[in-house]
N, C-alpha and C positions, 0 to 999 in steps of 0.2 A: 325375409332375407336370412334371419337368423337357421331356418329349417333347413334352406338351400347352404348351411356351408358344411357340412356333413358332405355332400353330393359333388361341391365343389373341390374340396380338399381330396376327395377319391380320384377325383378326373385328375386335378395334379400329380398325384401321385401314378396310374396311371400311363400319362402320358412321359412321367420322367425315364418309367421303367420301358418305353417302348426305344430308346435312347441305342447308343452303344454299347456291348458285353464287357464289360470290365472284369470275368470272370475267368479264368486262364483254368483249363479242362484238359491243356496236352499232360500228356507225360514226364514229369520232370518239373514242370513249369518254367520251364528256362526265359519265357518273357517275364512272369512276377518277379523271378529270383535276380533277372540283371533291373527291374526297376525298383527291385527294392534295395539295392547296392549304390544304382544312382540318385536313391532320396537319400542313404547314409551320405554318398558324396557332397550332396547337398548342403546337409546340416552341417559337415566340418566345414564346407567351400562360407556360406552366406555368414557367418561369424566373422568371419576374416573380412569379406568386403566391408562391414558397416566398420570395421576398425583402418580400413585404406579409406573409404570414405570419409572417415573425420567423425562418424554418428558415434563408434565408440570409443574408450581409451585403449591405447597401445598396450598390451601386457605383454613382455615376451615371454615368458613361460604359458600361459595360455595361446598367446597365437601359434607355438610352437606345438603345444599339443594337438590343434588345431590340422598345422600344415603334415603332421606326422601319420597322423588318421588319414587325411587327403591322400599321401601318397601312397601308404598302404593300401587305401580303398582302390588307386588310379590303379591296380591290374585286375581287379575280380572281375567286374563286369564282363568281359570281352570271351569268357568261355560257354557265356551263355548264346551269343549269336550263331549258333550251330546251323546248321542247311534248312534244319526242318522247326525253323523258331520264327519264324516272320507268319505270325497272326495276330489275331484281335486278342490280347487289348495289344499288342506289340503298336509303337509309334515310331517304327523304325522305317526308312523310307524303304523300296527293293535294291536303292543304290547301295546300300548294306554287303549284298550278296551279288546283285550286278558288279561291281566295282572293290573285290575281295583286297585288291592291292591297295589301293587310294583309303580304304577302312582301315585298314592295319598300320599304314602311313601317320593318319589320325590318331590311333589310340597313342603308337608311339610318341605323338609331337606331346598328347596330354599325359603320360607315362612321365615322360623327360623332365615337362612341365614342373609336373607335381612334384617330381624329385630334386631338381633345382630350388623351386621355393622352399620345399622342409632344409635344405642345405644351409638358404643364403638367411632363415627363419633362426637356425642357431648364431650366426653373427649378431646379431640385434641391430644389422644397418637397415634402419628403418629406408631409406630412399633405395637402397638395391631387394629391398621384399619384398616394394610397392612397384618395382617393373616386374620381377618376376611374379607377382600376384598377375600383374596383367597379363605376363605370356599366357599363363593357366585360363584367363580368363577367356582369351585371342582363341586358345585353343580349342575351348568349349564352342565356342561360338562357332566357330568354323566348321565343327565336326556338326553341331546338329544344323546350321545352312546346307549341309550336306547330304547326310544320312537320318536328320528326325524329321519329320511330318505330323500328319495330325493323325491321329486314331483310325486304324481300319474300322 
């Protein structure tokens, strides 16, 4: 058994690489460059939930540093979805580019979003943060039911 796991751990290996290209080779890299904007958006967005959730304490100077990033980050992304940017590793659906108005409709509502909560994030009214967290939230959500998919 012991000689067979040399043999086994190569077929793993392998078979992971026979997978999807997660390696972005266009020009520009406008797919790497908007997902790696939407993982910054990320890391300001998921701090703030576990503090609407109740997992962490309410700081407002940090939640606010937090929603401040959010909204700054809420316009980069969106100049990377150019005509000639829908491939692998892209998880953009073609409703992206099919549907140019109803996308732009999207970013605005999460643009808006974002802006409102860094607003209502300097009040320190914790009950008017935790709805505007949700608009942001709504909006996320709505946008990739929309326009994300799974991996070409």
């Amino acid at each position: 058994m012991i000689r067979r796991l040399p043999l086994v751990l190569l077929a793993c290996l392998l078979l992971a690489s026979c997978g999807h290209n997660d390696v972005d080779t266009h020009k520009g890299q406008p797919a790497t460059k908007r997902k790696l904007i939407f993982k910054e958006i990320l890391r300001s967005f998921e701090p703030m939930g576990l503090v609407m959730r109740g997992r962490n304490p309410y700081d407002q100077a940090e939640f606010l540093q937090y929603a401040s990033k959010l909204q700054t980050l809420s316009t980069q992304p969106w100049q990377y979805f150019g005509p000639d940017s829908n491939y692998s590793p892209t998880r953009a659906k073609p409703d992206v580019w099919d549907k140019p108005v109803e996308f732009k409709q999207a970013q605005q509502k999460f643009i808006d979003a974002a802006a409102k909560l860094n607003a209502t994030a300097k009040t320190g009214d914790f009950d008017a943060i935790h709805r505007d967290f949700a608009a942001v939230e709504d909006s996320c959500k709505s946008c990739h039911q929309q326009f994300r998919g799974i991996p070409h």
